[in-house]
ZAMI-952818 format. One line per field, with one value per residue (C-alpha): x, y, z; residue number from 1. Coordinates in pm, 1 decimal. Each point is the difference from the previous one (the first is absolute). Example, Ala and Ser with C-alpha at 12.3 -4.5 7.8 and 13.67 -1.06 7.14 Angstrom:
BEGIN
xx: 1230.0, 137.0
yy: -450.0, 344.0
zz: 780.0, -66.0
seq: 1, 2
//
This chain:
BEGIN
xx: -7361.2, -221.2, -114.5, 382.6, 63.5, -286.6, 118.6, 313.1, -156.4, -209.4, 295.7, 179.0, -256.9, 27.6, 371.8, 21.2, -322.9, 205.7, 343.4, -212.3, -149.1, 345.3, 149.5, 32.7, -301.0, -1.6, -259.0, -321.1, -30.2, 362.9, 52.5, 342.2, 174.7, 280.9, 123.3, 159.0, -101.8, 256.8, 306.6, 285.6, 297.6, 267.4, 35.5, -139.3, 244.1, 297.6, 274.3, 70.0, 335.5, 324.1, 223.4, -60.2, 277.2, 22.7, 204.5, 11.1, 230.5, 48.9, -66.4, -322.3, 72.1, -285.3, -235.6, -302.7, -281.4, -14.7, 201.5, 338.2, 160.4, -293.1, -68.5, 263.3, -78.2, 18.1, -302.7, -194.6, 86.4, -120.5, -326.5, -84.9, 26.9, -263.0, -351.2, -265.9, -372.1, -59.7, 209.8, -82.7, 24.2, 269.2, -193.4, -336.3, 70.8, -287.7, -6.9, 96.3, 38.3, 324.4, -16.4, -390.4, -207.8, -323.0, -88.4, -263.6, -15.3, -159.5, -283.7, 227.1, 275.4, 305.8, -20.7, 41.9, -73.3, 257.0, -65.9, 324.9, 121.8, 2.9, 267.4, 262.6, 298.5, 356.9, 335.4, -22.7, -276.1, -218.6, -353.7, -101.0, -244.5, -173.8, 200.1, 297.4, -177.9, -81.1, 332.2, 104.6, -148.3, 201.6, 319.0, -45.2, -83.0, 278.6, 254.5, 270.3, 30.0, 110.2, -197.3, -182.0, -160.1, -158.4, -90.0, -184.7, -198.3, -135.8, -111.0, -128.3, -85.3, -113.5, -191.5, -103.9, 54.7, -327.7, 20.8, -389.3, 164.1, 358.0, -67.5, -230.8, 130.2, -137.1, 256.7, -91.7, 164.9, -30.8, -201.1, -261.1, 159.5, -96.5, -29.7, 333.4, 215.7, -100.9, 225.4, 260.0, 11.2, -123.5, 130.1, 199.8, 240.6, 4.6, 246.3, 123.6, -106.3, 118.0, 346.7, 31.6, -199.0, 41.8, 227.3, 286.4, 223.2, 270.9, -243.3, 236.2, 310.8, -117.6, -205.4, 258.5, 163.5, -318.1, -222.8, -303.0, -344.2, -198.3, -228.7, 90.3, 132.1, 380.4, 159.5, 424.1, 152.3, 357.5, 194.8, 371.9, 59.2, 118.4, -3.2, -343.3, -321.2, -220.8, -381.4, -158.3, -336.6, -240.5, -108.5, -265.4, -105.2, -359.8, -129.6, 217.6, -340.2, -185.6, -120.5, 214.6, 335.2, -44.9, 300.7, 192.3, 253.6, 168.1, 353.7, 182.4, 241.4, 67.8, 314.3, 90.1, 358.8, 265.3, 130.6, 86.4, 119.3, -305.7, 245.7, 133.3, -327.2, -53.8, 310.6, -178.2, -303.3, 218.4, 104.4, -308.6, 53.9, -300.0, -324.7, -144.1, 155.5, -174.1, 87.3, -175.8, 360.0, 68.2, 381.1, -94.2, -309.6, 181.3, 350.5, 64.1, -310.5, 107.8, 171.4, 10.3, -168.7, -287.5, 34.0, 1.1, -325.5, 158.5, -97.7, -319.9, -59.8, -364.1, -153.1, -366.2, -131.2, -217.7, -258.9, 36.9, 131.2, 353.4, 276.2, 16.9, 394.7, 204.9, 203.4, -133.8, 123.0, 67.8, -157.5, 128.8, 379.0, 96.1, 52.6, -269.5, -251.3, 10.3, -279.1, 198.5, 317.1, -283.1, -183.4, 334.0, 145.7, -300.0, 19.3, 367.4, -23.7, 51.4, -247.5, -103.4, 403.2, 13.9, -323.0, 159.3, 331.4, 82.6, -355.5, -53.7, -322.2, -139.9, -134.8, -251.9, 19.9, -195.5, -229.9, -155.7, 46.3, -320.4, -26.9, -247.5, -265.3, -264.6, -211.1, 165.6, 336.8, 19.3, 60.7, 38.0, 375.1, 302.7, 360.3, 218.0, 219.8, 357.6, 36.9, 326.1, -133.8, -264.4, 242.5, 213.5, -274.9, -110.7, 311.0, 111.6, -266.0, 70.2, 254.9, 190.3, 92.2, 375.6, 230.0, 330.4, 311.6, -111.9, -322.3, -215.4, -203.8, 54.2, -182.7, 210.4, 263.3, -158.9, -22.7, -340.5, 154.8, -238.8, 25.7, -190.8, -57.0, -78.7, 43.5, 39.2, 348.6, -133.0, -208.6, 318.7, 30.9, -319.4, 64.2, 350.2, -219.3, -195.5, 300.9, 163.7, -360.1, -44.5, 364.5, -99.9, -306.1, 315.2, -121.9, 236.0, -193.4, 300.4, -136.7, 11.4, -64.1, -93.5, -47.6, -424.6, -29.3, 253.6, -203.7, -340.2, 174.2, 89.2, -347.6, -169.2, 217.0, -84.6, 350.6, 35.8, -39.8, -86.8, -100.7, -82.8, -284.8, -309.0, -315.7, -228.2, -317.2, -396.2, -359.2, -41.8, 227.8, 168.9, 44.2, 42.8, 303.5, 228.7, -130.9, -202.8, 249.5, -100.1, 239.8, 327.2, 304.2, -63.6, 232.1, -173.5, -275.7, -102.7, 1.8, 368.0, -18.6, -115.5, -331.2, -160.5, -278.1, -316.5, -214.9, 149.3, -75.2, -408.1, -18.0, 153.2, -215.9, -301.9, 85.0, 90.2, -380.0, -211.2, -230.6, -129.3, 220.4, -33.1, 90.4, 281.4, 136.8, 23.9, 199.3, 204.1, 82.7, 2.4, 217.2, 263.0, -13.1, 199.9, 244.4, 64.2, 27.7, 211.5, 272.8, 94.0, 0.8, 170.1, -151.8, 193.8, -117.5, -267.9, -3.5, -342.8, 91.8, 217.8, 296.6, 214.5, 130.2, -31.6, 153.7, -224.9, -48.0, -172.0, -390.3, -104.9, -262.9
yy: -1935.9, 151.7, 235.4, 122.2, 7.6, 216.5, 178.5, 69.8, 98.4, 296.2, 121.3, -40.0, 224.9, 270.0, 16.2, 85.9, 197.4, 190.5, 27.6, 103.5, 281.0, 52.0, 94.1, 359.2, 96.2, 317.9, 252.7, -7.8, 289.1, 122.8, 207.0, -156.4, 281.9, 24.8, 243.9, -32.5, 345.1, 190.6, 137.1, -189.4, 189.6, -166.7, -117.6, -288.2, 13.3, -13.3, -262.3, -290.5, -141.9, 185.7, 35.6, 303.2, 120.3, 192.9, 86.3, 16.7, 132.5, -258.5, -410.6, -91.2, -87.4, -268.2, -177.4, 29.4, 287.4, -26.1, -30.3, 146.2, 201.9, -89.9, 361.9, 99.1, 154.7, -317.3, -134.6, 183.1, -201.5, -310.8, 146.4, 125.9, -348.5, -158.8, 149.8, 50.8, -73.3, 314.8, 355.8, 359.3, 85.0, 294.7, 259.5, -24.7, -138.9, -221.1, -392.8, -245.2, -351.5, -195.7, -356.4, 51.8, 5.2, 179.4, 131.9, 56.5, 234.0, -27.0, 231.4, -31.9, 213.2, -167.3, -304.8, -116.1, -332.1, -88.1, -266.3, -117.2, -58.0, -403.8, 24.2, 175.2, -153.6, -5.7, 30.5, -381.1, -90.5, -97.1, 212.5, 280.2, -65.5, 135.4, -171.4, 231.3, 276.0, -149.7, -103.7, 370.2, 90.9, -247.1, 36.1, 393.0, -88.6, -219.4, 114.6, -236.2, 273.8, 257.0, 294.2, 235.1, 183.0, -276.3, -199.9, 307.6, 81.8, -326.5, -53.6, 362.4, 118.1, -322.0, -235.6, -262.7, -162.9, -222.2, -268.3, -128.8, -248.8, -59.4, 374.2, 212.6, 194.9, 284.3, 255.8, 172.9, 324.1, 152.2, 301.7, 108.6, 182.6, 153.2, -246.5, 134.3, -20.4, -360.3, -143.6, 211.7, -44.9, -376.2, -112.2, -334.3, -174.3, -374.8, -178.0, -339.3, -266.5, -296.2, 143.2, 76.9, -247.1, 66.5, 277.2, -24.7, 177.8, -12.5, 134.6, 373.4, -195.8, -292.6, 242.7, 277.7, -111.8, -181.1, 80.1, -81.3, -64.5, 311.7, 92.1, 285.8, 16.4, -29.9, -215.0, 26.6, -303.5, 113.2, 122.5, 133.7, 95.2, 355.2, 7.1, 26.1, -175.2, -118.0, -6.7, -228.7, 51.9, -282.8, -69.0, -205.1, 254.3, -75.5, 384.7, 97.7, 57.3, 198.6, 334.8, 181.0, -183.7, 47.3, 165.3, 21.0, -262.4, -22.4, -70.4, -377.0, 56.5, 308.0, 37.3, 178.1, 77.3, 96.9, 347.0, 183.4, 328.4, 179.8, 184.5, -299.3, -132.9, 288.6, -81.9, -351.9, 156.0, 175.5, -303.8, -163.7, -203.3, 131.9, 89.7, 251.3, 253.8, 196.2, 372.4, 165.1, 146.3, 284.2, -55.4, -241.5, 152.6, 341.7, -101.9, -422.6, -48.3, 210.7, -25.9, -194.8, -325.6, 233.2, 289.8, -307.4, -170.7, -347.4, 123.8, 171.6, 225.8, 29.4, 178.0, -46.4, 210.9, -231.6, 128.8, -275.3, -54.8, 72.4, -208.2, 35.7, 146.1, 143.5, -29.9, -227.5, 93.7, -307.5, 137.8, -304.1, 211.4, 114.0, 364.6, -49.9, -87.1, 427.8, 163.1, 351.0, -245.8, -90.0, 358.7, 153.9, -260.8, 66.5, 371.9, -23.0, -259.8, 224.6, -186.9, 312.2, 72.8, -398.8, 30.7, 344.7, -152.1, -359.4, -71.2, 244.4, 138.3, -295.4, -187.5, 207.7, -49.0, -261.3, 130.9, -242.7, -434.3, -14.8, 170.4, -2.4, -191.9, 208.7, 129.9, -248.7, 234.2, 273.1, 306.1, 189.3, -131.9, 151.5, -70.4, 158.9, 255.2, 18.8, 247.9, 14.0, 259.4, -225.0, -309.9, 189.7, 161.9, -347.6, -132.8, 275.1, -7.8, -390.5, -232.4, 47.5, 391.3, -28.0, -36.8, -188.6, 170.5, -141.6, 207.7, -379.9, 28.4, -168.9, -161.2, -145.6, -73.0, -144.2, 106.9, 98.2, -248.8, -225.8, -254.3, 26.7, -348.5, 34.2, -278.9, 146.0, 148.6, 264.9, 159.6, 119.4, 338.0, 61.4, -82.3, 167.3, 328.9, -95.8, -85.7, 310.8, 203.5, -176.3, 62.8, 362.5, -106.3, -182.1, -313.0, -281.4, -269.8, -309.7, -116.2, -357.0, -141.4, -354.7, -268.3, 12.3, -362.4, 97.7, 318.0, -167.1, -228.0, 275.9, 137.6, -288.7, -87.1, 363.5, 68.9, 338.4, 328.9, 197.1, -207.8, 90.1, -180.3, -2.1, -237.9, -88.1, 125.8, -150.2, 13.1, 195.4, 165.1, -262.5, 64.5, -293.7, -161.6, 291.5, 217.9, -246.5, -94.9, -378.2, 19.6, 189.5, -80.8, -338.8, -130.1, -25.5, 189.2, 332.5, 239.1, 90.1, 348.7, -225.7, 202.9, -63.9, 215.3, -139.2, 277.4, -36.4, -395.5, 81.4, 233.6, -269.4, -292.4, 255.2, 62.1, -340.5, -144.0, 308.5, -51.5, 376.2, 155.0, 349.0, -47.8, -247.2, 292.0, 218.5, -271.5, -48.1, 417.4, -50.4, -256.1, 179.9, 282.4, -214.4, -156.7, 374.2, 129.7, -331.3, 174.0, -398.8, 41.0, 271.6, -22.2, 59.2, -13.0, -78.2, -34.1, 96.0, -190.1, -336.8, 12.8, -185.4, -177.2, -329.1, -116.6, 38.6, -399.6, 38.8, 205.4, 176.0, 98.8
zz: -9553.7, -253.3, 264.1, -6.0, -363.2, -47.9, 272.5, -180.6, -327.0, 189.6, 151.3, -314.8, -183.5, 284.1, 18.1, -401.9, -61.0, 340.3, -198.3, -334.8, 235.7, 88.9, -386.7, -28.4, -243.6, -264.6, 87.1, -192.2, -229.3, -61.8, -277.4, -212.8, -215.5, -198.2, -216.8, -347.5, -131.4, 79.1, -294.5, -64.6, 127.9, -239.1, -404.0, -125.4, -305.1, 260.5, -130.8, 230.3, 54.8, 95.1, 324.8, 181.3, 237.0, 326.4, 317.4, 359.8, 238.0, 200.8, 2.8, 229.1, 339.0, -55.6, -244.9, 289.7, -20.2, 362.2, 345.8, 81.8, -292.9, -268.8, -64.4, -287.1, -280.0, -157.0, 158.1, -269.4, -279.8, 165.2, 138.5, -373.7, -83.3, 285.0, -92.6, 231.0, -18.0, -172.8, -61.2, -102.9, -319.6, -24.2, -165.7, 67.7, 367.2, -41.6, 156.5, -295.3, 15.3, 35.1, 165.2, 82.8, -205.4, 140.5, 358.9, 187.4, 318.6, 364.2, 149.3, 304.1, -196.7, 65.4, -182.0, -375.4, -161.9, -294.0, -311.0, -68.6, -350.0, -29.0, -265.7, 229.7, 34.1, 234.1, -208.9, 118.3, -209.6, 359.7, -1.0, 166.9, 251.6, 276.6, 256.2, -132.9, 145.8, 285.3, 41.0, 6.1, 312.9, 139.9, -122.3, 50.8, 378.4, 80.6, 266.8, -247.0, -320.2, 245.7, -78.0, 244.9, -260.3, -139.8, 265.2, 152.8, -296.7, -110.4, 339.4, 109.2, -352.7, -176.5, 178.5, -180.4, -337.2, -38.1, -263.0, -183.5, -285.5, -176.6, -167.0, 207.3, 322.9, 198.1, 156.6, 325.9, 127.7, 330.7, -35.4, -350.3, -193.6, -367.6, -312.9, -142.7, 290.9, 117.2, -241.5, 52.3, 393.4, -13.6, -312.0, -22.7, -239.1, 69.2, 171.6, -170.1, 280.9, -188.6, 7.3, 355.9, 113.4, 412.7, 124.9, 301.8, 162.2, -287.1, -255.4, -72.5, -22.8, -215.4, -220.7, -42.3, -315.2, -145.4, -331.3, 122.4, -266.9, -110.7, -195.3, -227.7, -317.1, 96.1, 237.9, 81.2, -240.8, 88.6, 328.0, 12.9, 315.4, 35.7, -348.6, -172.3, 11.8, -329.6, -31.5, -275.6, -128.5, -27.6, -342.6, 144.4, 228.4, 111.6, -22.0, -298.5, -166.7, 252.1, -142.6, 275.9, -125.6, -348.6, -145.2, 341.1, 80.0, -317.6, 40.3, 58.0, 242.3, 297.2, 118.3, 285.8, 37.7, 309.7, -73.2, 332.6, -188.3, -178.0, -222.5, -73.9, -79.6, -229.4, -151.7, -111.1, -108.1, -212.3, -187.3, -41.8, 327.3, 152.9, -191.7, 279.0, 208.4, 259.1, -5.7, 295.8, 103.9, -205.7, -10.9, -228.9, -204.5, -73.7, -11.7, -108.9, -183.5, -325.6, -304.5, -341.2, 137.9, 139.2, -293.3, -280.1, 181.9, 114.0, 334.1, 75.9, 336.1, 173.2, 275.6, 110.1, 282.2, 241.3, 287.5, 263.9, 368.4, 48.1, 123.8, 397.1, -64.3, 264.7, 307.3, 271.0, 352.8, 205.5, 329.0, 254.9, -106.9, 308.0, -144.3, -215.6, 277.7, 36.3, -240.9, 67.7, -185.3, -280.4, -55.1, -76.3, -246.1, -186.3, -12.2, -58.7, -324.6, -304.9, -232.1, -231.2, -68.9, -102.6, -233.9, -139.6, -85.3, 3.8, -99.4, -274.5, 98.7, -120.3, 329.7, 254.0, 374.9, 191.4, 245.3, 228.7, 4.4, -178.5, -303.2, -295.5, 158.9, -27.2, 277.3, 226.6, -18.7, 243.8, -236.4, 289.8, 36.9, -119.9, 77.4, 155.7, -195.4, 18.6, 316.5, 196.9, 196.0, 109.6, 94.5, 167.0, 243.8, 75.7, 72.4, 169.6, 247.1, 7.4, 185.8, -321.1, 61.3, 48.6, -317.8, -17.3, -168.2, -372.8, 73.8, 68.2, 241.6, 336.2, 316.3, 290.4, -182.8, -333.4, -348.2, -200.6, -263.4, -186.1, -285.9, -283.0, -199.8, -386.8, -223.2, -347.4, -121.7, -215.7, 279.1, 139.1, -108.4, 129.1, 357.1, -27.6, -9.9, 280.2, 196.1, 0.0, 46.2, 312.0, 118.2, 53.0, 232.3, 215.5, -119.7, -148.8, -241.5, -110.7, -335.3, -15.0, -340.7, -19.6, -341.0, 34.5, 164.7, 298.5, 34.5, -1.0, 260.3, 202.1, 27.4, 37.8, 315.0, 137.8, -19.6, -158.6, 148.9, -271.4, -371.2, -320.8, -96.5, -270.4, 55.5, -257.1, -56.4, 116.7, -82.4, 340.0, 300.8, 134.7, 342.5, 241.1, -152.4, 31.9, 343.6, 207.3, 291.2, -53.8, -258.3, 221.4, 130.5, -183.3, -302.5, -356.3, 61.4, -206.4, 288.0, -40.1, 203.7, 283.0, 94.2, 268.0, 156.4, 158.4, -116.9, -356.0, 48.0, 62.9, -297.0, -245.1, 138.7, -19.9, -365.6, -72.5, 108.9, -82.1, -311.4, 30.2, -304.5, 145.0, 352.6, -146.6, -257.3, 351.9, 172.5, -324.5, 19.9, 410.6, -50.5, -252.5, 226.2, 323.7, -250.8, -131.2, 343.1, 135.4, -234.0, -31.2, -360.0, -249.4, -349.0, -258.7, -330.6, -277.6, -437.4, -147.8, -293.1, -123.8, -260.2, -142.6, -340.0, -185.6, -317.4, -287.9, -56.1, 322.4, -77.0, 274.9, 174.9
seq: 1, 2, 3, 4, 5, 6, 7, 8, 9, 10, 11, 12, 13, 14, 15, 16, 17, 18, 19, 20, 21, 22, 23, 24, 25, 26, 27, 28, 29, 30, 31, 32, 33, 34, 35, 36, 37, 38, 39, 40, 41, 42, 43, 44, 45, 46, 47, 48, 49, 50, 51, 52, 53, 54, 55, 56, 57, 58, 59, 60, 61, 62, 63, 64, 65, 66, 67, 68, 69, 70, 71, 72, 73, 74, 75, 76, 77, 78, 79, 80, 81, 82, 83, 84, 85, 86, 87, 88, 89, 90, 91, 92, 93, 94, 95, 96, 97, 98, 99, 100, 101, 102, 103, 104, 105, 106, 107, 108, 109, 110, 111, 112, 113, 114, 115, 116, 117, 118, 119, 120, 121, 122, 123, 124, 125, 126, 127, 128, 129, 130, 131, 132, 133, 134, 135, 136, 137, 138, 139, 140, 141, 142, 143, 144, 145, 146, 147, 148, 149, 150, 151, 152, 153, 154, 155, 156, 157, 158, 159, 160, 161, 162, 163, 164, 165, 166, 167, 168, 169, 170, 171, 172, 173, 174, 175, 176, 177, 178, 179, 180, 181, 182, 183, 184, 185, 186, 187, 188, 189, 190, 191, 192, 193, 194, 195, 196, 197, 198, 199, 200, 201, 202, 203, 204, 205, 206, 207, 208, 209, 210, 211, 212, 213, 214, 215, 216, 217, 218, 219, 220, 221, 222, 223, 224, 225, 226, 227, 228, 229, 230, 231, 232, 233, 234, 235, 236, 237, 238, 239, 240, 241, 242, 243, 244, 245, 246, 247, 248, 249, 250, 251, 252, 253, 254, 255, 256, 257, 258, 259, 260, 261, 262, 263, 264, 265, 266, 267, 268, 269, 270, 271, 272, 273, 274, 275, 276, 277, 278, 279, 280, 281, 282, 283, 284, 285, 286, 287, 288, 289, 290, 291, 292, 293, 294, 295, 296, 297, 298, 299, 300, 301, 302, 303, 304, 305, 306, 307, 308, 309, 310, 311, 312, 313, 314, 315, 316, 317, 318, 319, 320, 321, 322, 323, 324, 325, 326, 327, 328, 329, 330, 331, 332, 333, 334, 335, 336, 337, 338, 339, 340, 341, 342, 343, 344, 345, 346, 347, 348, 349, 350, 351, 352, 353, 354, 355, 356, 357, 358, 359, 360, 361, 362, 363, 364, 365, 366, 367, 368, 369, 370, 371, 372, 373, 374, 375, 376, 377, 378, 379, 380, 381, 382, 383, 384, 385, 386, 387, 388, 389, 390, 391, 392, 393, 394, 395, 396, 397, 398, 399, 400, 401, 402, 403, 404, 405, 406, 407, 408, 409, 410, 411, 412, 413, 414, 415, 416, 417, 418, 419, 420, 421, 422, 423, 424, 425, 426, 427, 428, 429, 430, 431, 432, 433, 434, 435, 436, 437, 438, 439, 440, 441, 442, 443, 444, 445, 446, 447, 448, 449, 450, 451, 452, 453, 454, 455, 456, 457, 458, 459, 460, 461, 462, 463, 464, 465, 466, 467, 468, 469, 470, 471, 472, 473, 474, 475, 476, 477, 478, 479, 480, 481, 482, 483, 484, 485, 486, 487, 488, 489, 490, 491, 492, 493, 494, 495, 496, 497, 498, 499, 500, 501, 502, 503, 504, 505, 506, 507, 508, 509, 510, 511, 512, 513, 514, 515, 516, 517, 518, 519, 520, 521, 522, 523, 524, 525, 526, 527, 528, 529, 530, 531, 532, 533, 534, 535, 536, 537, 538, 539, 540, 541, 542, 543, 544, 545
//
């Protein structure tokens, strides 16, 4: 018997100096940074308290950040309000903290280790921990949030979230990469396990309408559906004294209001209803934005020019259209759209013509690449040597019977004019466009469902090209996905995995031009147009910059 307890006691000792062998250890040596040196970008003598007010066009379809109809416009607001482990300061573009603390980085290249701050906190009041990161990879992963995108890239892209203790993690990419774009490409924000606990197959349904814990310093207090939504700040915020929040953050309340009409929007910032108005549009800047509120200084204009990437803007050809399947159809709507006459008149002179998807990133844009000009000459030869030759009595072109008649989906009101002009251009090429205007949430619907033929559409800006959400064919003929011209070319598909995985930044800036150079020649997307600058107004209890 004693022969078998000490029998037990020696395998006892094996089994846990085996599972202590097993605990993920730190590397020896690492070299922990952080970096509180860089300038403040706001006023420390900025007055707290206040409700600031805003609009949007159109209610959210959705509360989520992710799965079917998550990416609004609105999804900003509650992404500036979940921080990640660190972020780039907006100057300098140097790596400053935000819920880490200090990192550390790999010899191997593609992997950071994060201190967490210990005093981070949920809306909740529960911790942030390292299993919240963890967590992420999971819930990213799971086939239940419905979202390609996602599940793709924190499986292909990030491979492993290791956790050390409650606040230390390490963060391992695919391929090395350079210091200051590893926490751009494998950065994380933390994903609140304790709420979600386990996820099913009802997770987008349950979760549509939900406020769900973050850790920023604004969470939503207040929902009216189709109405407006309020933020409230935290005045127990557990980074309100962080050197990088200092002075930022200031007011009590947001409020986000339901206006569908921007001129009637205007028309409240007028009376005080709204402290901010955006005026990009020159309609507005030259024309509604003067007089005695403006000459008497109760309203103050600004314009800042900016040197940064440009808003992917333009019209995306759905290629799996069965007329728009025919490049000859695509080549000529480009040459026939009249975008100089638009920039000359509606626009003022004030915006410039975009040239290629990517613009203002650098080296990694293909300078090379200009659109195509307004050249009727041009879209007739094509189509004249096309299927599309023959013209009906109306002067649209025909093909066994069928019209050269497309829609075109926009979803803002005042944008009207401006494809009026391109309408009747392209009329004289024997090609019809149907505007269809759309409230911004049906349009974003449409797309998303790959149910336009011909959209009006912006995306946001990156760190770097961003190529495999919108051309590799892994994302066509597929709902909610960002590849809404439906690409799909194998040799296309090898050049974006190539650049997706190389760590060589020269051969990757020559994919990144290769690259621009298909989309440009696809003729799958028209650009339209770019502002060097932002403008706009705010009343003058409202300091800014």
């Amino acid at each position: 018997m004693k022969i078998i307890k000490n029998l037990l006691i020696v395998v006892s000792l094996i089994a846990s100096n085996f599972l202590f062998a097993a605990e993920p250890q730190l590397p020896a040596n690492l070299k922990w940074v952080t970096n509180n040196q860089e300038p403040i970008w706001s006023d420390p003598n900025a007055k707290k308290g206040g409700v600031f007010t805003d609009f949007m066009l159109a209610f959210p379809p959705t509360l989520r950040t992710v799965g079917p109809d998550s990416n609004s416009s609105f999804r900003s607001y509650i992404n500036a309000n979940q921080l990640g482990l660190v972020d780039i300061h907006p100057n300098t573009l140097k790596v400053i903290p935000q819920i880490a603390q200090e990192w550390a980085y790999d010899k191997d290249g593609k992997t950071v280790y994060y201190k967490l701050d210990p005093t981070a906190r949920w809306s909740d009041g529960e911790p942030v921990t390292a299993d919240d990161f963890v967590f992420t990879l999971e819930f990213m992963r799971s086939p239940h949030i419905n979202a390609p995108w996602y599940n793709n890239y924190y499986t292909e892209q990030i491979l492993d979230v290791t956790k050390f203790d409650e606040h230390t993690i390490s963060v391992t990419g695919a391929v090395a990469r350079p210091k200051e774009e590893l926490h751009y490409y494998y950065g994380l924000t933390p994903t609140p396990k304790h709420f979600f606990k386990k996820l099913n197959e009802n997770w987008v349904k349950n979760y549509n309408w939900t406020i769900i814990p973050n850790t920023g310093p604004y969470q939503i207090s207040k929902i009216k559906k189709g109405k407006q939504v309020e933020f409230l700040r935290k005045q127990d915020w557990w980074a309100k004294d962080r050197r990088y929040n200092i002075g930022r953050f200031n007011v009590d309340k947001v409020i986000i209001k339901v206006i569908r009409d921007v001129n009637i929007a205007y028309s409240h910032f007028e009376k005080g209803n709204l402290d901010t108005f955006t005026l990009i549009q020159p309609e507005f800047w030259h024309n509604k934005a003067t007089g005695p509120l403006y000459d008497k200084g109760f309203i103050e204009k600004f314009l800042f020019y900016n040197d940064m990437p440009r808003s992917s803007s333009g019209l995306f050809l759905n290629q799996d259209n069965e007329i728009l399947k025919d490049k000859n159809v695509r080549l000529a709507l480009a040459y026939a759209m009249n975008f100089d006459k638009v920039i000359n008149t509606v626009l003022r002179g004030d915006y410039e013509r975009l040239q290629a998807f990517h613009t203002g990133y650098g080296e990694y844009s293909n300078q090379n690449i200009t659109a195509r000009p307004f050249d009727l000459d041009k879209a007739n030869e094509i189509l004249n040597k096309s299927q599309w030759s023959q013209r009906g009595g109306d002067g649209i072109r025909t093909h066994n019977g069928k019209r050269l008649s497309l829609n075109l989906n926009y979803g803002r009101k005042e944008h009207s004019e401006r494809w009026s002009i391109l309408k009747q251009d392209a009329l004289k090429a024997g090609i019809e466009l149907n505007l269809v205007l759309q409230d911004s949430s049906s349009h974003y619907k449409t797309i998303m469902q790959k149910q336009h033929q011909i959209a009006s559409l912006g995306w946001s800006t990156g760190f770097r090209p961003a190529f495999w959400q919108h051309f590799h064919s892994e994302n066509a003929h597929k709902p909610q996905t960002n590849n809404v011209t439906n690409m799909d070319d194998p040799d296309l598909d090898k050049l974006i995995m190539q650049y997706r995985s190389e760590t060589d930044k020269n051969i990757r800036v020559k994919l990144a031009q290769n690259i621009e150079q298909i989309i440009h020649d696809s003729a799958a997307f028209i650009p339209d147009f770019k502002v060097p600058y932002t403008r706009g107004a705010h009343w003058r209890w409202i300091k800014f910059p």
